[in-house]
C-alpha positions in Angstrom: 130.8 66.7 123.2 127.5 67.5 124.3 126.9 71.3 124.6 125.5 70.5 128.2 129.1 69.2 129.2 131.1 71.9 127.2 133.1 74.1 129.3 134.8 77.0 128.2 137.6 77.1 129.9 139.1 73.8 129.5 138.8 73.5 125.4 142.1 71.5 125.0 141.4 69.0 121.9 138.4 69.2 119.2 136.3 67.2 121.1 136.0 69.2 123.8 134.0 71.4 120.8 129.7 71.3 121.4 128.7 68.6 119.0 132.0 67.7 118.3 132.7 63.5 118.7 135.5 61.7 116.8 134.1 61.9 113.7 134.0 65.5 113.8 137.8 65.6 115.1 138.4 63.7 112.2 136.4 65.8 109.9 138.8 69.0 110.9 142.1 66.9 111.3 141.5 66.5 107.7 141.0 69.9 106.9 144.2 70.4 108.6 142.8 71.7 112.2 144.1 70.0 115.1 143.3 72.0 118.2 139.8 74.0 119.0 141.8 77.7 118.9 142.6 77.3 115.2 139.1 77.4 114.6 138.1 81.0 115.8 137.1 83.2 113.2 136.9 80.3 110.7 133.6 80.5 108.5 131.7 77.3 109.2 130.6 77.1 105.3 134.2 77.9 104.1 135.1 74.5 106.0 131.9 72.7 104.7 132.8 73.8 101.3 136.3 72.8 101.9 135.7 69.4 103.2 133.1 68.3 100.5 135.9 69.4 98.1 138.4 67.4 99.4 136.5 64.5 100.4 134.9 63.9 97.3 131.6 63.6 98.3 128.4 65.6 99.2 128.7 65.4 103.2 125.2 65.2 104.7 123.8 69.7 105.1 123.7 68.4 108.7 127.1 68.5 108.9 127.2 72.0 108.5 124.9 72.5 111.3 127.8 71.2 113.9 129.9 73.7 112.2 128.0 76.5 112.6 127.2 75.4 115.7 131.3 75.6 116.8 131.8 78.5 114.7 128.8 80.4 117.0 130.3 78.7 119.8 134.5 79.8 119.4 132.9 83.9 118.4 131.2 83.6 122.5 127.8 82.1 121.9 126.5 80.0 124.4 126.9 76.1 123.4 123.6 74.9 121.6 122.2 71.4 120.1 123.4 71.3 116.0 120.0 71.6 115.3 119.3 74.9 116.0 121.6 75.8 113.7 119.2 74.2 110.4 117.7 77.2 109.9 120.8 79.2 109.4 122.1 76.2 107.3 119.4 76.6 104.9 119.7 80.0 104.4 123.2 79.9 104.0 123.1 77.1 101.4 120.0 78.9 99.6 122.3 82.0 99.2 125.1 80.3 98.5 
């Protein structure tokens, strides 16, 4: 969902996440995620990690950007755009 339309207070299924479309949902069904309260606390690398692992494949570092940007989100951050989590991203994967 866009983080303009997020509300708070009515986060029922994964795509009521910021950034968060069916793709996304699918992304953390996978990992084994199936509503948005499952997610607090959960470090956005640990599920970037854990989805490259068992997918297979290198997903896109953007990817990690909506996580960051839900993991911000679910510890009381104000919804923002994935992309202003890039910088975070980079450092994170630099360190990592």
């Amino acid at each position: 969902m866009h983080p303009d339309k997020v509300d708070r207070n009515q986060l029922k299924k994964l795509t009521d996440l910021p950034n968060i479309g069916p793709a996304g949902a699918k992304d953390y069904q996978l990992l084994g995620y199936q509503d948005p309260q499952q997610l607090v606390g959960v470090s956005a690398l640990h599920l970037y990690q854990q989805l490259c692992a068992t997918t297979g494949v290198q997903h896109d570092p953007c990817v990690l950007d909506v996580l960051l940007s839900v993991e911000h989100f679910l510890a009381g951050d104000a919804p923002k755009v994935w992309w202003a989590y890039s910088a975070q991203r980079r450092a994170l994967l630099e360190a990592d």
